[in-house]
Backbone atoms as SQL, in Angstrom:
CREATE TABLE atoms (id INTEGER PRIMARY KEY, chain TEXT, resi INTEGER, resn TEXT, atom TEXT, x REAL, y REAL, z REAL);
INSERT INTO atoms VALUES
  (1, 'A', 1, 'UNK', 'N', 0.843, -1.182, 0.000),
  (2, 'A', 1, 'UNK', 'CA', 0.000, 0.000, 0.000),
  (3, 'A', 1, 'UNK', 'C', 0.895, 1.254, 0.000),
  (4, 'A', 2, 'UNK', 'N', 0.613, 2.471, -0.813),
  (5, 'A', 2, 'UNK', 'CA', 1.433, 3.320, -1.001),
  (6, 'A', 2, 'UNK', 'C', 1.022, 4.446, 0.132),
  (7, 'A', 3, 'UNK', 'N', 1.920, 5.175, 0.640),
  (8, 'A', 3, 'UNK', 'CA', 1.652, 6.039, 1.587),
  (9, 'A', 3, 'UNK', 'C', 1.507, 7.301, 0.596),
  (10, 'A', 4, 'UNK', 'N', 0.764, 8.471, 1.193),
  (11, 'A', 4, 'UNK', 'CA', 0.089, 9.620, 0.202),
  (12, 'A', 4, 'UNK', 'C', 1.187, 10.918, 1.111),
  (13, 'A', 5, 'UNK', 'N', 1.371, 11.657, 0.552),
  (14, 'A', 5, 'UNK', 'CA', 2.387, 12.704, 1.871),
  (15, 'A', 5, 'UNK', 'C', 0.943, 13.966, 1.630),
  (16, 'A', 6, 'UNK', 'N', 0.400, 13.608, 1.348),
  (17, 'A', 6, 'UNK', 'CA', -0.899, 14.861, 1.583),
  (18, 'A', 6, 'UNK', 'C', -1.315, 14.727, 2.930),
  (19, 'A', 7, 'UNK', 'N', -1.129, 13.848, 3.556),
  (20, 'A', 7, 'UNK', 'CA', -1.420, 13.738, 5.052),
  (21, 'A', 7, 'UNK', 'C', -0.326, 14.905, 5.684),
  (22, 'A', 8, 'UNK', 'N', 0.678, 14.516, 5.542),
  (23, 'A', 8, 'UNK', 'CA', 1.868, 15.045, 6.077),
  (24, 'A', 8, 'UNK', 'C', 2.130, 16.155, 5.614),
  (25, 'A', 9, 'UNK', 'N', 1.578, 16.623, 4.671),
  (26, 'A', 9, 'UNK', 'CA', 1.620, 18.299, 3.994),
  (27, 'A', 9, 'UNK', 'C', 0.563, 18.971, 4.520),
  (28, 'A', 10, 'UNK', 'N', -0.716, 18.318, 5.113),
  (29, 'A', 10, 'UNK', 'CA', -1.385, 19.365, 5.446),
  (30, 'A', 10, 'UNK', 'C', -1.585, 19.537, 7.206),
  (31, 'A', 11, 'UNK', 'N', -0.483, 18.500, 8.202),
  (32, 'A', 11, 'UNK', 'CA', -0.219, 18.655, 8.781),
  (33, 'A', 11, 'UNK', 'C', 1.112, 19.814, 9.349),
  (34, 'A', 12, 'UNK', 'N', 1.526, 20.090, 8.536),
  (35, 'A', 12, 'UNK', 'CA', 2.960, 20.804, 8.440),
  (36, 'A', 12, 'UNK', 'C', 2.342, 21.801, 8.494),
  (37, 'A', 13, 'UNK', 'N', 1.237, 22.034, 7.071),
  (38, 'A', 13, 'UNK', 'CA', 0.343, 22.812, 7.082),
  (39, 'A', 13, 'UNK', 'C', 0.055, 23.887, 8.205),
  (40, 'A', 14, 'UNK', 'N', -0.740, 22.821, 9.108),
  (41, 'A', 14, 'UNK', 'CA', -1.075, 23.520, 10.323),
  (42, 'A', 14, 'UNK', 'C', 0.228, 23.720, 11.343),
  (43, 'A', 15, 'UNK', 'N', 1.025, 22.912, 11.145),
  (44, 'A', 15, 'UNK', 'CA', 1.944, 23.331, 12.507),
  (45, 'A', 15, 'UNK', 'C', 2.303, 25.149, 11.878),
  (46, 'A', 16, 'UNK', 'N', 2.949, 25.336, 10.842),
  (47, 'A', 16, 'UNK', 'CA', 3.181, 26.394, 10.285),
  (48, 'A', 16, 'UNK', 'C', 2.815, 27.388, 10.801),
  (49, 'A', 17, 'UNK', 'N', 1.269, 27.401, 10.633),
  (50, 'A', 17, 'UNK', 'CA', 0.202, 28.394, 10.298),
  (51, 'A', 17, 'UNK', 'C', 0.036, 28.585, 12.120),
  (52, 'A', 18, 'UNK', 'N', -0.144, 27.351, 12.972),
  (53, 'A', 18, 'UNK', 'CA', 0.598, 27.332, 14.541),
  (54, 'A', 18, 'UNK', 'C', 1.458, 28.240, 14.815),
  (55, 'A', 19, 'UNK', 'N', 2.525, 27.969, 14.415),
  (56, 'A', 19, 'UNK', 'CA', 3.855, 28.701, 15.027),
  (57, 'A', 19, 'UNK', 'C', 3.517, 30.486, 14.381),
  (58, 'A', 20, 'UNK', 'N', 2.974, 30.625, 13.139),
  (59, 'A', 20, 'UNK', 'CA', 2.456, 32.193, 13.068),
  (60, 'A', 20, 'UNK', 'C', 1.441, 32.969, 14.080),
  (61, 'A', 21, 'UNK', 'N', 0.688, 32.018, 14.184),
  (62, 'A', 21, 'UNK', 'CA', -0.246, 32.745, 15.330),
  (63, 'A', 21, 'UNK', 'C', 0.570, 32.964, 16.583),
  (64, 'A', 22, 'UNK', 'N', 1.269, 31.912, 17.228),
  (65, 'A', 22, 'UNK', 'CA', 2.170, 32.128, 18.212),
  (66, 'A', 22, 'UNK', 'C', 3.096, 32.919, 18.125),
  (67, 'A', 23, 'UNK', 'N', 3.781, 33.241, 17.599),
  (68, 'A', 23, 'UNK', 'CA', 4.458, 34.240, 17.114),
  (69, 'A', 23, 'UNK', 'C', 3.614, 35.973, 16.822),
  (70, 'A', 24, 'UNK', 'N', 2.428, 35.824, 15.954),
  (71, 'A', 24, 'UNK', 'CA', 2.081, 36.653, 16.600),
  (72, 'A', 24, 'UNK', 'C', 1.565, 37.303, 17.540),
  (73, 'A', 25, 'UNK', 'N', 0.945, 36.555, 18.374),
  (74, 'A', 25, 'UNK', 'CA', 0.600, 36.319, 19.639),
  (75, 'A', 25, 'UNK', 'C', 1.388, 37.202, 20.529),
  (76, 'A', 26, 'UNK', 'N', 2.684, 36.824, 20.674),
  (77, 'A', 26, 'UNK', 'CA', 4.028, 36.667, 20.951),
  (78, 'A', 26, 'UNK', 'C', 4.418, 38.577, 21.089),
  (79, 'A', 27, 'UNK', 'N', 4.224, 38.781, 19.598),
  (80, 'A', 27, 'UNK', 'CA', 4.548, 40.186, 19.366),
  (81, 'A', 27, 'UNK', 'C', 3.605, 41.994, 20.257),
  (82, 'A', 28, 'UNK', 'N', 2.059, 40.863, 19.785),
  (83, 'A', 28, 'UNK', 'CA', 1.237, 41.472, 20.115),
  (84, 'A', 28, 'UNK', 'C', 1.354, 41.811, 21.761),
  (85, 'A', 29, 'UNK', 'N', 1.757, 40.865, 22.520),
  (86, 'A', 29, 'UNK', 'CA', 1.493, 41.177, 24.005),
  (87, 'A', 29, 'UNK', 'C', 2.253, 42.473, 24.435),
  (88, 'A', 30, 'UNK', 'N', 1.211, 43.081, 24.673),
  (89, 'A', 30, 'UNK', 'CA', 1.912, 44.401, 25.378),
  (90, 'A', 30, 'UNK', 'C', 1.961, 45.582, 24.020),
  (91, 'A', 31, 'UNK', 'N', 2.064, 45.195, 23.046),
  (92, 'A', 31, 'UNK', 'CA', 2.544, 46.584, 22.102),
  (93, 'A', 31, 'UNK', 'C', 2.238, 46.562, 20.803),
  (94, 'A', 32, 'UNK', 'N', 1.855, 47.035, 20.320),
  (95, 'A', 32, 'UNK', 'CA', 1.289, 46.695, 18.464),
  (96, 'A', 32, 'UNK', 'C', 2.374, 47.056, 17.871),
  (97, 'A', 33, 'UNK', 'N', 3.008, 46.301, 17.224),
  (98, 'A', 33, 'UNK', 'CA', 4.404, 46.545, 16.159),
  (99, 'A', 33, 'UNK', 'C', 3.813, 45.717, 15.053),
  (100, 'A', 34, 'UNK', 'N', 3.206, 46.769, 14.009),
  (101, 'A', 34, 'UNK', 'CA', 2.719, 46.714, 12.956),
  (102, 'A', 34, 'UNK', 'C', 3.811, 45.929, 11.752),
  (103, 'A', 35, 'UNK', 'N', 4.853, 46.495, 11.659),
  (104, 'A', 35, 'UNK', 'CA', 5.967, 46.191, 11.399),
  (105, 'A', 35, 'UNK', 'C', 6.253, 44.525, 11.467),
  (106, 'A', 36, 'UNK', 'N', 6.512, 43.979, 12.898),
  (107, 'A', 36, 'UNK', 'CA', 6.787, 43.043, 13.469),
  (108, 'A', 36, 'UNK', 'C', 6.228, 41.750, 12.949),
  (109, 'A', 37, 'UNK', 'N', 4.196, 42.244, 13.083),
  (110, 'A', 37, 'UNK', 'CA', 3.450, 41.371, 12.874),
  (111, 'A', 37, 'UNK', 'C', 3.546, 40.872, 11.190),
  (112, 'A', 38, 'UNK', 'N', 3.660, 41.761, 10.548),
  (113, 'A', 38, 'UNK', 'CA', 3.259, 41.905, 9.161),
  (114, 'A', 38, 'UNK', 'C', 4.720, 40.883, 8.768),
  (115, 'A', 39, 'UNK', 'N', 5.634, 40.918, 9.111),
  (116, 'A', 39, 'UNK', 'CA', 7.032, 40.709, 8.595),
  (117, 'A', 39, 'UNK', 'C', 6.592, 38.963, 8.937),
  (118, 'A', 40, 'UNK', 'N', 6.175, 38.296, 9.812),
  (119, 'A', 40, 'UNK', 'CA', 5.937, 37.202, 10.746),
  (120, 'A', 40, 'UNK', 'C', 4.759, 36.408, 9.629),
  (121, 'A', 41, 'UNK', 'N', 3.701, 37.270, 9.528),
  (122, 'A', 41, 'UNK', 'CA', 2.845, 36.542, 8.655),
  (123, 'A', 41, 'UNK', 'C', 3.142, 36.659, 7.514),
  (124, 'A', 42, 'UNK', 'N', 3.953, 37.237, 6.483),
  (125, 'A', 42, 'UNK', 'CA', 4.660, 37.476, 5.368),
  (126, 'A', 42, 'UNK', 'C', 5.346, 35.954, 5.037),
  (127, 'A', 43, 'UNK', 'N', 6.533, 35.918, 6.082),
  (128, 'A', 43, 'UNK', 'CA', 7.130, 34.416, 6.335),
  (129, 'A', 43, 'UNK', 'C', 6.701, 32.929, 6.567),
  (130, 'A', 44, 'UNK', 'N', 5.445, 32.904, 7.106),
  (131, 'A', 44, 'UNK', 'CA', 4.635, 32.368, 7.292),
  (132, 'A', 44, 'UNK', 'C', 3.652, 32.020, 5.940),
  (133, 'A', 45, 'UNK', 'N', 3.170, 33.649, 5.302),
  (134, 'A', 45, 'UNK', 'CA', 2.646, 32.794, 3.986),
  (135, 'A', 45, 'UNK', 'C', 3.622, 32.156, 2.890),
  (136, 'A', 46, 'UNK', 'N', 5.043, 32.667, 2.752),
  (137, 'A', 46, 'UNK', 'CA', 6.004, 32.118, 1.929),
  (138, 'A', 46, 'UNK', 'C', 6.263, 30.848, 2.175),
  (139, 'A', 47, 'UNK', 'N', 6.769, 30.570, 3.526),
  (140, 'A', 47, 'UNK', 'CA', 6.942, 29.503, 3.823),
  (141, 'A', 47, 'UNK', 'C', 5.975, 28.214, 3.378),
  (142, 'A', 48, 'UNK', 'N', 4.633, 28.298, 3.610),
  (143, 'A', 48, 'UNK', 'CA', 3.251, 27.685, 3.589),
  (144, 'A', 48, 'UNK', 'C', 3.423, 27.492, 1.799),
  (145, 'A', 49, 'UNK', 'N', 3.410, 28.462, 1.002),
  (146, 'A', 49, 'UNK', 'CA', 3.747, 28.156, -0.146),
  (147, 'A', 49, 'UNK', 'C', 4.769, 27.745, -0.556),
  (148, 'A', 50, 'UNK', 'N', 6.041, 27.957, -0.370),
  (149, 'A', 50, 'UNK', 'CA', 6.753, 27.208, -0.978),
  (150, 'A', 50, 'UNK', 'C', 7.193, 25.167, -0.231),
  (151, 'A', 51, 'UNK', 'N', 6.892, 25.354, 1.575),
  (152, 'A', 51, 'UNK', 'CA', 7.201, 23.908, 1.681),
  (153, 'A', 51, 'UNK', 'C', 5.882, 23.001, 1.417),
  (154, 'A', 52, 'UNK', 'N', 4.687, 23.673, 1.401),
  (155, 'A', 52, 'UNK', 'CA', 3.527, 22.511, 1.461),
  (156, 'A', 52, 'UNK', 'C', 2.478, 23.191, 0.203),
  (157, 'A', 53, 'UNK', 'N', 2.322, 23.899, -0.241),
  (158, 'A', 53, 'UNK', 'CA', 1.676, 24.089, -1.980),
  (159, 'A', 53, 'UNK', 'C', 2.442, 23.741, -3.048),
  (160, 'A', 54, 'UNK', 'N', 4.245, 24.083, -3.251),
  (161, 'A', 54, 'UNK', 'CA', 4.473, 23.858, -4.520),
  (162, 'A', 54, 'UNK', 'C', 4.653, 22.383, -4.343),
  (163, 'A', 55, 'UNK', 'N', 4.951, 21.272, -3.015),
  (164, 'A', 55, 'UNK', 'CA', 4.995, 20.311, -3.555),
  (165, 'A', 55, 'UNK', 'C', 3.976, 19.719, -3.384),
  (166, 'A', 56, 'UNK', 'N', 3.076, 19.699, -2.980),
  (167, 'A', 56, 'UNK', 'CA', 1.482, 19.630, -3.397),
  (168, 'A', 56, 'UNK', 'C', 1.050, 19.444, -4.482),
  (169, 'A', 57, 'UNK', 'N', 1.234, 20.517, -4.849),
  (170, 'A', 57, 'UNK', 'CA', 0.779, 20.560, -6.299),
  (171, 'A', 57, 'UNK', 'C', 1.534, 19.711, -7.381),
  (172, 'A', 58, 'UNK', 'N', 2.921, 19.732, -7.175),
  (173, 'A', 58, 'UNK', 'CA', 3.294, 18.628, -8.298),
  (174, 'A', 58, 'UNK', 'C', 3.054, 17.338, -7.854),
  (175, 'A', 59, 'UNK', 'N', 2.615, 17.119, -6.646),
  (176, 'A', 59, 'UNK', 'CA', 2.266, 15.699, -6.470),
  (177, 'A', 59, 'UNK', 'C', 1.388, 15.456, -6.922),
  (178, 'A', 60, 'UNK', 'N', -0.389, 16.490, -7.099),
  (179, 'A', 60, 'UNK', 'CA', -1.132, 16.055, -7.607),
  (180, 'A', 60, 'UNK', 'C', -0.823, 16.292, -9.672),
  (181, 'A', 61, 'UNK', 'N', 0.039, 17.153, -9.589),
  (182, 'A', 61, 'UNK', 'CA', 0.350, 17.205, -11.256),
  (183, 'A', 61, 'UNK', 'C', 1.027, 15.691, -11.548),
  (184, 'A', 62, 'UNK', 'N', 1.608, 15.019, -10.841),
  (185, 'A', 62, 'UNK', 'CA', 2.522, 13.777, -10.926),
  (186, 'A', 62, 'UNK', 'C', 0.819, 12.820, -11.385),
  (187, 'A', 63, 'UNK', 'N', 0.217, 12.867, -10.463),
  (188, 'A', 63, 'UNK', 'CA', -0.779, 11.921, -10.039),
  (189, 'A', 63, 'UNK', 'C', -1.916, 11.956, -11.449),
  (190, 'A', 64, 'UNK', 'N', -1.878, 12.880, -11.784),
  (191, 'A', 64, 'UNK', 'CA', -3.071, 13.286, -13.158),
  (192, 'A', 64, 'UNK', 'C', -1.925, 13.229, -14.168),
  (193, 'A', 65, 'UNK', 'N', -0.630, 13.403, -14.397),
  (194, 'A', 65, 'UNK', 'CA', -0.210, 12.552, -15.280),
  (195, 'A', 65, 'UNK', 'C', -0.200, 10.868, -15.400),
  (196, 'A', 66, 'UNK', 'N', 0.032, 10.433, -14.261),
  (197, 'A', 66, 'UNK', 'CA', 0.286, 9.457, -14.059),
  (198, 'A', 66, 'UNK', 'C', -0.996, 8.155, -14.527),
  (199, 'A', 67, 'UNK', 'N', -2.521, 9.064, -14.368),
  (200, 'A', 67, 'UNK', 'CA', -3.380, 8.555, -14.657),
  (201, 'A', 67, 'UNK', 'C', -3.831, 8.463, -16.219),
  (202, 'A', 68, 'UNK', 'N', -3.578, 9.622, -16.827),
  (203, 'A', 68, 'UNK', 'CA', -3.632, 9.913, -18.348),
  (204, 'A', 68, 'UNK', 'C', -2.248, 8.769, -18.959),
  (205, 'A', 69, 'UNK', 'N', -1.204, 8.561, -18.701),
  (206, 'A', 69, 'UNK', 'CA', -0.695, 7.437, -19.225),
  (207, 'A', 69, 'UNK', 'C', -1.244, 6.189, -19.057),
  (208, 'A', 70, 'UNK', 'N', -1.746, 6.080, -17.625),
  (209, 'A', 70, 'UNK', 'CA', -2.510, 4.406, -17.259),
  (210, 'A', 70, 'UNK', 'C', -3.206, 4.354, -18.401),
  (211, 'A', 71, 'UNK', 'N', -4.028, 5.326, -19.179),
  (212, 'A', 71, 'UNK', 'CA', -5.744, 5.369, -19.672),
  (213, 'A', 71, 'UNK', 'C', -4.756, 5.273, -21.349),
  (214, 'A', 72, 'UNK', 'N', -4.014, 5.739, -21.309),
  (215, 'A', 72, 'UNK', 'CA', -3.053, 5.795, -23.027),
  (216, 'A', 72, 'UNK', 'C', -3.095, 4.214, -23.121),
  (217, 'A', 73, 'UNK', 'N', -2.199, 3.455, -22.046),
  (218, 'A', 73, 'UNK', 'CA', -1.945, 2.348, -21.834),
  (219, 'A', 73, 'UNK', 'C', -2.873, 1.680, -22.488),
  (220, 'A', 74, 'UNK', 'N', -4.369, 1.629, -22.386),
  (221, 'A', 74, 'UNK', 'CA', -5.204, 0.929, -22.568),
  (222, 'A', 74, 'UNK', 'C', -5.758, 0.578, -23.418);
């Protein structure tokens, strides 16, 4: 049985998107640094896109190729 890493991507997912709130959390106590926050969730959406969307996505681009050859096959 093949293991799927979409489990594990959209767990990362959330730890990510975790550690931003905490972080801003973090910033927020006591003082609004507009600056601070913005820079935090910036990193946070890059991050989110580049470790768990772009390979996401070629996994499911892998997967819909992969099926259009099965169906050639036939």
């Amino acid at each position: 049985m093949k293991k799927s890493k979409v489990g594990y991507l959209i767990i990362a997912s959330a730890i990510i998107w975790g550690a931003v709130m905490i972080g801003t959390a973090l910033i927020l106590k006591g003082s609004p640094y507009k600056e601070e926050v913005t820079r935090i969730i910036l990193y946070g959406v890059i991050f989110h896109f580049l470790f768990i969307w772009a390979p996401l996505g070629t996994f499911f681009k892998n997967k819909k190729q992969d099926k259009g050859t099965d169906k050639a096959d036939e």
